[in-house]
N, C-alpha and C positions, 0 to 999 in steps of 0.2 A: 575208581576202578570197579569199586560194588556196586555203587552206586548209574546212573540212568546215562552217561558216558557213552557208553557205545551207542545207545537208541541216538542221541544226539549228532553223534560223527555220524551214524547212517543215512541219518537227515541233509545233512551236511552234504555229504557223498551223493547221494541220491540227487540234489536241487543244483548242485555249484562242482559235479565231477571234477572240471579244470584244475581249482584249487584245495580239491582234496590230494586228487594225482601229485600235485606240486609235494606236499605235505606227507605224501603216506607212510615216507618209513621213520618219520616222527609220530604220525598219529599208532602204528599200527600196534605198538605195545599195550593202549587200551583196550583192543578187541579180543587181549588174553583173558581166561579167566584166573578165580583168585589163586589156584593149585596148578601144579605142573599138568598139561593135560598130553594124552596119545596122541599117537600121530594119526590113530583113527577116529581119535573124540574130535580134531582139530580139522578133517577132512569130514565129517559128519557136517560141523559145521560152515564149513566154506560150502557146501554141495549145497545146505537147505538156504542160505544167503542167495546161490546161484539161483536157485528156484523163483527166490521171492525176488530178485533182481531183476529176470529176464521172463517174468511168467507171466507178462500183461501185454495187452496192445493199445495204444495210446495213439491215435489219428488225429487232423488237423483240427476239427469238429467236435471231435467225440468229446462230453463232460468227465467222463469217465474212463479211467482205462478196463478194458473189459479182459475175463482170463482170458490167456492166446489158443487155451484148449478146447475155449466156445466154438469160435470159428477158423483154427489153424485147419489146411485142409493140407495131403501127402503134396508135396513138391514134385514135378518129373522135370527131369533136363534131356538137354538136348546134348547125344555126343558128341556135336560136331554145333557151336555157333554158325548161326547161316553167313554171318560175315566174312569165314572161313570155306565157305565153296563155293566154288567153279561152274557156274550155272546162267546158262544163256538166255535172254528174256521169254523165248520159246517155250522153253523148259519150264523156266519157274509159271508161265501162265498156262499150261500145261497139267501143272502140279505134278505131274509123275511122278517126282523123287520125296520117297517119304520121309518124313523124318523122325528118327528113333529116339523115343520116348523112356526114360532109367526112371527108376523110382530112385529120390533122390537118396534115402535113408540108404537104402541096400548100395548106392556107390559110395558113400562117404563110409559104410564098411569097411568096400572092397578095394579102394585107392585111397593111399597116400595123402597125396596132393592132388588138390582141385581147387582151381579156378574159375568161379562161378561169374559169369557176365549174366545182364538183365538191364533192361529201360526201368526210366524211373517208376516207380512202384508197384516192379513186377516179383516181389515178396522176398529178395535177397537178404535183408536183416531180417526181418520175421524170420525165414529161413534157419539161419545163425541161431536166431534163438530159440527156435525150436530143438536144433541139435542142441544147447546146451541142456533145455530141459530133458532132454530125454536120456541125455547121457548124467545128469545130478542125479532122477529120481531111480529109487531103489526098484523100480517097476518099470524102469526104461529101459528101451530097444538097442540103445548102443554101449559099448563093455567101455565106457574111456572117461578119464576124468577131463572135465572141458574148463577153457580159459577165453573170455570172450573178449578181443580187444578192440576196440575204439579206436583207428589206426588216427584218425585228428589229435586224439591225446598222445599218442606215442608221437607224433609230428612233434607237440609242443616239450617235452621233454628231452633231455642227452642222456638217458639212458638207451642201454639196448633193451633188444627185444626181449631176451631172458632176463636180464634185469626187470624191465617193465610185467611180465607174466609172474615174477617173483613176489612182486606191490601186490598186483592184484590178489594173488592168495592172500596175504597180509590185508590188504580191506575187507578179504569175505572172510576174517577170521584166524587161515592158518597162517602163525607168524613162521618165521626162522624153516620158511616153504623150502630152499633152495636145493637140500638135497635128496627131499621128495620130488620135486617137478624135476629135477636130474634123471633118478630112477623110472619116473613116469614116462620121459622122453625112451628112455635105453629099451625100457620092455614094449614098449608101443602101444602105453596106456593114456597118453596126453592127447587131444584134441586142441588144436590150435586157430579161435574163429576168429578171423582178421578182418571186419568187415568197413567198406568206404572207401576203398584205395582212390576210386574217381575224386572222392570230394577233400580229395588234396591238392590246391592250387599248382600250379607247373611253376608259373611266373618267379613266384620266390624262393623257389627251390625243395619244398617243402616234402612234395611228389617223390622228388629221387632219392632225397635221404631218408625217408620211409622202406624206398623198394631196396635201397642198401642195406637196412638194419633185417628187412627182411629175407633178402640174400646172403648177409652174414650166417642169419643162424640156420638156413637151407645148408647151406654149402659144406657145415662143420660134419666132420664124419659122426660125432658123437650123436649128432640129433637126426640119424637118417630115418630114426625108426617114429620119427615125430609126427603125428596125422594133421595136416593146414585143413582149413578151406577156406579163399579167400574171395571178398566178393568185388567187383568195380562193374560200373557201368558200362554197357556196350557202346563202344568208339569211342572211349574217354582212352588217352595219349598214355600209353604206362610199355614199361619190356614185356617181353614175352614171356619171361618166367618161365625156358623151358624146362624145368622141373617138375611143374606141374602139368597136370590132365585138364585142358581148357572145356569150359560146357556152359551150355545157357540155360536159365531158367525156361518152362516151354510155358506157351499161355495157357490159361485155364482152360481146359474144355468143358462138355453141358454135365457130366458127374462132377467135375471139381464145385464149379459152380451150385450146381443143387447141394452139394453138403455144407458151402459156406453157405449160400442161403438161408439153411436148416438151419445149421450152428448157432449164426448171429438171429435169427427169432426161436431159438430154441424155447422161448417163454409167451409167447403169442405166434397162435397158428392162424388165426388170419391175416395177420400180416404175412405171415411166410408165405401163403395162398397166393395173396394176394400179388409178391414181389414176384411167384416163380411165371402166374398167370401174366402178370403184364411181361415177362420178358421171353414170354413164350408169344407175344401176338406177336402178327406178321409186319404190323404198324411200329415197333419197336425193331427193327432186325437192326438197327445201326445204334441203338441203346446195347443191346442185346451182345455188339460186338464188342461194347468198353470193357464188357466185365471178362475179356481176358487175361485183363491186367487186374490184379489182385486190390490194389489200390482204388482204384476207379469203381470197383464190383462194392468194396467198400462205402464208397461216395455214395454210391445208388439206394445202399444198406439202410445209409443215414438218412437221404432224402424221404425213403418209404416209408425211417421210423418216424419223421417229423408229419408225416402228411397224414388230414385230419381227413381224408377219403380212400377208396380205395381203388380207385382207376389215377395210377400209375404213370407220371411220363409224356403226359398230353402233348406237353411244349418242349419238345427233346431239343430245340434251340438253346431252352434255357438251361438245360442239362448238361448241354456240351460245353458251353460257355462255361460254366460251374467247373467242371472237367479242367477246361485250359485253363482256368484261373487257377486253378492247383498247380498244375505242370509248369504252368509259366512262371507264378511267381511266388503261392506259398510254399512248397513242398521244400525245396531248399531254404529259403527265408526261416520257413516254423524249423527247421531243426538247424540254423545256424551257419550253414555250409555258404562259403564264400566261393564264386566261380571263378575263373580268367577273367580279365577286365575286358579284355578287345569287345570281347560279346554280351559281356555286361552289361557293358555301356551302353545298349541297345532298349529305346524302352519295350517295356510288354506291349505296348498299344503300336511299336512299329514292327517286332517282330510277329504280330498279327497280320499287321501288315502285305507283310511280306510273305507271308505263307496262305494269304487269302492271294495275292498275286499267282504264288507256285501256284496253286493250287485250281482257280481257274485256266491259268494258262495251260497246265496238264491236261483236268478232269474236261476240260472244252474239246483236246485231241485225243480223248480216251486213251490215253494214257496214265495207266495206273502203277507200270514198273518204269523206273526213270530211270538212264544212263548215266551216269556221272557226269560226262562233257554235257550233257543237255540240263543238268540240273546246276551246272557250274555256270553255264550261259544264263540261266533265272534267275540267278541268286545275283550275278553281274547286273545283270537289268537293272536289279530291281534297288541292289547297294550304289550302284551310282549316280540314282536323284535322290540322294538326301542330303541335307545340309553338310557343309563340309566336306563329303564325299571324295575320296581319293580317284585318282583315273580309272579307267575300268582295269588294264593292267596292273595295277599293284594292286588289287581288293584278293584279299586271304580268302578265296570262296572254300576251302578246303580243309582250312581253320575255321568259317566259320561252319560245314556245314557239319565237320566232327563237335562241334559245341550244340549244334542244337539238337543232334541224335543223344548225346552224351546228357545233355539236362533236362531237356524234358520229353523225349521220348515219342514225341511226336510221328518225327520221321526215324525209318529203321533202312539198316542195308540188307536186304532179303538174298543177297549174293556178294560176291568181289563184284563190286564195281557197277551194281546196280540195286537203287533206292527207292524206295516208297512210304506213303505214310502210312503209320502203323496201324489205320484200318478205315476201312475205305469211309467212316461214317467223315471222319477226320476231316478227310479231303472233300467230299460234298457238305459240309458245315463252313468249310472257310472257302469254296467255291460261289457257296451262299454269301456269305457277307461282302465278297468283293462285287459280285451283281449290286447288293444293296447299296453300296457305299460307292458305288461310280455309275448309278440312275443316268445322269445328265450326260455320261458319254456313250447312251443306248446298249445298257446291256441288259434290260429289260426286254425289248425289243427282240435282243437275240434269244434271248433265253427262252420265249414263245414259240422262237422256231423249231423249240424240241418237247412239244405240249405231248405229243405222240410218243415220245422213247419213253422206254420202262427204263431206263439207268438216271433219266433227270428227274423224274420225280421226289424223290428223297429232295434234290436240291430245290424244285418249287416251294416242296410243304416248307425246307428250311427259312426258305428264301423270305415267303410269306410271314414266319413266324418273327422274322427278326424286322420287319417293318413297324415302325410307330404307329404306324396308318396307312391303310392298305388299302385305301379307297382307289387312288389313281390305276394300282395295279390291277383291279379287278374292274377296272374301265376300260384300258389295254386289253385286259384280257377277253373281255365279252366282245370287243368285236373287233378284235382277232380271230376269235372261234365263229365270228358270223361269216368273215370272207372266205372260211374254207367250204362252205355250200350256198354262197351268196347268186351265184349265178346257174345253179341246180333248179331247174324249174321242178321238175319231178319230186324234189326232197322239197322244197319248198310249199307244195303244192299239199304237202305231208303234215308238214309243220303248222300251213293257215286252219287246214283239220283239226290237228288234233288242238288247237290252240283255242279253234271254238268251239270245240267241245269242251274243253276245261272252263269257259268264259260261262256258259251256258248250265254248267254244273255251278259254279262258286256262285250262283245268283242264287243257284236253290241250297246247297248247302255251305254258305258263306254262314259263319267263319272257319266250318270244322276241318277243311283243306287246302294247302297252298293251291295258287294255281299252279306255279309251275310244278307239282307235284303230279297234278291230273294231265297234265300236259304228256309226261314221260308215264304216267298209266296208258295213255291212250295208245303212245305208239309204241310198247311193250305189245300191245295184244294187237296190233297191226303186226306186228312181226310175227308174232305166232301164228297168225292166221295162214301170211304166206308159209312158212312153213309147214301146218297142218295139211294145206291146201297145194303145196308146190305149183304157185302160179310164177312158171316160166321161172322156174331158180336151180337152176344146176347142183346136182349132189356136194359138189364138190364146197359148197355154199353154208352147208348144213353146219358144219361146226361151227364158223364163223359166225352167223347168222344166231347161234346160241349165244354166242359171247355177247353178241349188239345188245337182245334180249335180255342177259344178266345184266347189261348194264344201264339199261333205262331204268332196269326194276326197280335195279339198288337206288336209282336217282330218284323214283319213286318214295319209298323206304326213307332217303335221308332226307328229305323235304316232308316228314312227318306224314307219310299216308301207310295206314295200315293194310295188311296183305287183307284180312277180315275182319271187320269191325267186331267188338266181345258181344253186340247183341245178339251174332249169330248162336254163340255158343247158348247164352244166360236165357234169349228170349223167346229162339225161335226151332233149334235146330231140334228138341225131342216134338213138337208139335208137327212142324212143316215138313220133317226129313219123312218123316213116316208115310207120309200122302204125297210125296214125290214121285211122279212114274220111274220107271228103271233107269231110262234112259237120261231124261233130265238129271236124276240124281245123280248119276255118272259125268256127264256135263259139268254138273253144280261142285263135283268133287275137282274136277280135274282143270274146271275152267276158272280162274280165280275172277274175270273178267265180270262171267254171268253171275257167278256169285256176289260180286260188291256192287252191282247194279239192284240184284236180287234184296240184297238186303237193306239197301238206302229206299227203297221202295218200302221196305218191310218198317223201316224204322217208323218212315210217316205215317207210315197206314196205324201200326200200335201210339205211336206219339201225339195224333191227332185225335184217334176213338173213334173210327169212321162209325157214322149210324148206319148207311145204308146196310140192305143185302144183299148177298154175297152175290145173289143174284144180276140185282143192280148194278153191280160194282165192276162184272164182268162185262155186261152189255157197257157200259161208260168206258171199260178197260181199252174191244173191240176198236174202240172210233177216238179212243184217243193213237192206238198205235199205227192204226192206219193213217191218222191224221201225220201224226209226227215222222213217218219212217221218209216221207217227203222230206222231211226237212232235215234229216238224219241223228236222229233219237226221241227216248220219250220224253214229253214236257211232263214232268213233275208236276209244275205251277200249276197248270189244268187240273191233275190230280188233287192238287188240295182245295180246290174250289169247290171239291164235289164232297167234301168231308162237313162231319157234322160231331154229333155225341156218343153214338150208341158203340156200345163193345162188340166184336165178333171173333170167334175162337179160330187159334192157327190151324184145328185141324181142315177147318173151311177153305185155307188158302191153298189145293193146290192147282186148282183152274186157275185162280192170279199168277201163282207160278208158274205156269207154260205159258200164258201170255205174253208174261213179262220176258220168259226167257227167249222165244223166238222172237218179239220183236226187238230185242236187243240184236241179238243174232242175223238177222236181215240186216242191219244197219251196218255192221260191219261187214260180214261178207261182199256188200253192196261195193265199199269202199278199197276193200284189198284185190278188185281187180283189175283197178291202176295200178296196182305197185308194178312196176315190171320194169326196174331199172339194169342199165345194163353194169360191167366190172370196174367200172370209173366211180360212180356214181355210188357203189354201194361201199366200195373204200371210203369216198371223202366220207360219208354217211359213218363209216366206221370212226374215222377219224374224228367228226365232228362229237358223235357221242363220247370216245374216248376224255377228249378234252374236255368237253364238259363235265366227267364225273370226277377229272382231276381239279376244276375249277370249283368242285364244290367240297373236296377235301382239303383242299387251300384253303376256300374259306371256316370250316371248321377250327382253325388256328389263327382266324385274323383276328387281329383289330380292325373295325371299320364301324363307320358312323351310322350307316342306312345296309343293314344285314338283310333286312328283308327284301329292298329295294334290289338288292343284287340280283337275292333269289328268284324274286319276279320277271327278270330281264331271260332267266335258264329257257332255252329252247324257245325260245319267240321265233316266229318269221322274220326273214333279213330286213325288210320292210320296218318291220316293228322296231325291232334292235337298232338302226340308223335316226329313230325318231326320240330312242331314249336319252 
């Protein structure tokens, strides 16, 4: 009893709860001390036990339990479960009807009884025990003595429920509790946290006799003034408990989240930097939407603190996956919970299955709010080819589909009687894998017919990402994107241009540029020209027309070409800006075009040491631009022919520079007086770049054998592309 006794039973308690519970009012005479103590010295202690009991967070991953003060962030609920209203698919996609937001602390105040619903790891035990903390510490927010229960262990026991809160005092210390936790009931000083009701099995009866012991002591007049909160999972089978105030946990929003963020790297600020920046990029928006679930925001925590870089999330395939391998099969497994067998029975690799089915079959009719009868129709589909399979009239679609909202969280009911997954990344991630995984019955094929929507994209990059090898797809894909301007003479006519002029450039500065990079430089500054120039392009053209141009640019840009090469700034720009005419140098600011022509000229001229003078140099300049603008641009190659040893200073070059600039400038203007397509023509053209700069985001995330070889194939002539 003096002696290390209690440290030991803590241990005990702590590792094998079950069979402490069994034991407790044998063991709980050792947690006295050696003199008669108060009933305040004995409440002192049960309160700081409560602390060190419930004052960690322990996750599936985590080596450590971390305090829950690091990253517990305020809870807000919902006064009304959305599964509890009345709300037509109109409505809900609509959004109009807000939903009101309690801080949760101030209602567990102000009510009673509450009943807290939430999907799996949207913070409902955290929750619990953050109210206990706050109600043990002497610096806490709530005036109540709390009692936290384990409703699995009061399952495995024949006591009651006051019985069982009576133990529990007796393990944190206060023995011979019963007619303290009496008086604590009467004055309405008890807190009563019941959390788990879902992960009480039905089948054995387990479930009811729980929700009985916890109606018995509801119902007694003595205990009206007794504060619950109890938690179960949303659409897990339980009464209504109307006694209490039903509410949902609500998901994180972008403050909730910034403060866990902060919390959990409260000890390394570039990591937190790091985690808030990548879930702020516009490339992450369906990573971005996990962490409304408190659990998952978690997962992301860990993944950033393991990762030895800090660009964030690249492969959000393998994020997600991560994700559902939580939900599907550790999150109950790690903490012991047994489900109903019916859906048990089911492995994880077919209830993937089966919601990469849903889930194309939905996200394919853009539908993203599901009806009951339409989601009871998919679920029939999809349970009636499996081994054994009952007829499609006796399949429990109704049982099964409250088992897969109730475990893993996946899908939610956003109304009576209409469903969805719980966030759209969800449903474009396993839309993904059933493309990949049914190849041979053409849904590749389909899936190109929406290269153009902004809602598939998410599902290509997925799509991409979860390939072994992703060579065939991006052989499909290249020309697929050739037959939407394959019979465009005018854009074709576009493409044999600017094609040789990139062919014509990589001869002279091979290696330092892809082609296909110079390719989409070229016809970046074809479109500005028209624009500049309005030849024959309707106002109305002009926005559109910016977008084509943002998107060659960017095709530019990821194919490794830079806007200005750094010699501009290091080698050339205090000597040559200065002897620039006005006008040029306004040109040279604005036209990025004349400038990287400008400067590739400038590179050889310093690189090579021209001896001539400057003299010289201009008169050779004269006959070479007039030579070349026939053929449409300057030959470089001739230019290095005429080079030797001798140094000459930038302030000399700015006659080379108007040379250089107007004959550049001739050559294009020369060429942008064809463009003059008409509204057909300049859509497919839209279309075509569109896809293309989706096909080189995809690749960014593949696997493939010949990466460059892909890239070279971007923006060919249809000619060319048929040949590859």
């Amino acid at each position: 009893r003096n002696g290390r006794i209690p440290d030991i039973l803590f241990y005990v308690q702590t590792h094998n709860p079950f069979m402490f519970q069994k034991y407790a009012e044998r063991l709980a005479p050792f947690y006295e001390l050696p003199h008669e103590r108060s009933e305040e010295e004995k409440l002192a202690t049960y309160l700081t036990w409560v602390e060190r009991q419930y004052g960690g967070l322990h996750l599936l991953d985590m080596g450590r339990k971390r305090p829950l003060q690091d990253v517990y962030t305020a809870v807000e609920l919902l006064d009304k479960p959305e599964a509890y209203r009345h709300l037509n698919i109109k409505t809900l996609q609509q959004n109009t009807m807000a939903k009101k937001r309690v801080d949760g602390l101030l209602l567990v105040k102000s009510e009673k009884r509450l009943f807290v619903q939430g999907g799996p790891g949207a913070g409902k035990t955290t929750f619990l025990k953050h109210l206990a903390l706050e109600s043990a510490r002497q610096d806490g927010q709530l005036p109540f003595v709390p009692v936290f229960v384990d409703l699995q262990m009061l399952a495995d026991t024949d006591k009651d429920l006051f019985r069982f809160v009576v133990d529990e005092f007796a393990i944190g210390g206060f023995s011979a509790a019963a007619p303290f936790v009496q008086r604590c009931i009467r004055d309405g000083r008890l807190l009563l946290l019941l959390d788990g009701l879902d992960e009480l099995p039905v089948e054995d009866g387990q479930r009811k006799r729980v929700e009985q012991k916890i109606e018995q002591l509801v119902r007694q007049q003595q205990n009206q003034n007794c504060h619950i909160v109890l938690t179960c999972r949303t659409a897990a089978e339980h009464r209504r408990f109307e006694q209490f105030d039903h509410v949902q946990v609500a998901a994180f929003d972008a403050a909730q989240v910034n403060k866990f963020v902060s919390g959990w790297f409260h000890d390394d600020e570039s990591k937190k930097r790091a985690m808030l920046a990548a879930l702020a990029a516009a490339e992450n928006k369906g990573v971005k939407d996990l962490t409304q679930t408190p659990l998952l925001l978690a997962l992301l925590c860990m993944a950033a603190e393991d990762s030895a870089t800090t660009v964030l999330f690249e492969r959000r395939a393998d994020v997600y996956q991560k994700a559902f391998d939580v939900l599907l099969r550790r999150w109950d497994a790690g903490r012991g919970i047994k489900r109903d067998a019916f859906y048990r029975n089911m492995t994880a690799e077919r209830k993937q299955q089966m919601l990469a089915f849903i889930a194309y079959e939905t996200f394919s009719k853009s539908e993203k709010l599901i009806p009951l009868h339409r989601l009871q129709e998919l679920l029939r589909e999809y349970l009636v080819t499996l081994p054994d399979a009952s007829p499609a009239q006796d399949i429990p679609t109704i049982a099964v589909l409250r088992a897969m909202i109730a475990q893993h969280g996946i899908f939610v009911e956003r109304s009576r009687g209409i469903y969805a997954f719980a966030h759209l990344s969800f449903q474009e991630y396993f839309t993904a894998k059933y493309i990949v995984a049914n190849v041979q019955h053409g849904t590749l094929e389909r899936l190109l017919a929406h290269m153009t929507e902004d809602k598939w994209r998410e599902v290509f990059l997925l799509t991409t990402s979860l390939f072994a090898k992703g060579d065939r797809f991006f052989d499909i894909f290249l020309k697929r994107l050739a037959t939407i301007i394959a019979d465009l003479a005018p854009i074709q006519k576009m493409l044999r241009w600017a094609n040789a002029k990139a062919t014509q450039a990589t001869q002279i500065m091979q290696p330092t540029y892809k082609i296909a990079a110079l390719r989409a430089w070229n016809l970046d500054k074809v479109l500005v020209r028209v624009i500049e120039n309005d030849y024959a392009i309707d106002l109305g053209y002009y926005d559109t027309l910016a977008l084509y141009i943002d998107i060659d640019y960017s095709l530019a840009l990821d194919l490794g070409l830079n806007r200005i090469p750094k010699l501009v700034s290091d080698s050339l720009h205090a000597g040559f800006m200065g002897h620039l005419p006005r006008n040029l140098l306004d040109l040279y600011r604005r036209d990025d075009l004349f400038s990287f022509n400008i400067v590739r000229v400038f590179e050889r001229v310093i690189e090579l040491s021209l001896k001539l003078q400057l003299e010289d140099l201009a008169q050779e300049l004269r006959s070479i631009i007039d030579s070349s603008n026939n053929a449409g641009g300057l030959d470089l190659e001739v230019l290095e022919r005429k080079t030797g040893t001798a140094n000459f200073h930038s302030r000399d070059l700015s006659g080379l520079a108007y040379l250089i600039v107007t004959g550049w400038g001739e050559q294009y203007n020369i060429f942008i007086e064809s463009v003059n397509w008409d509204e057909a023509e300049w859509e497919s053209y839209a279309n075509y770049l569109k896809g293309t700069a989706l096909l080189l985001a995809c690749l960014k995330m593949a696997t493939v054998t010949d990466r460059e070889g892909i890239e070279a194939r971007l923006l060919l002539p249809a000619a060319q592309e048929k040949g590859s």
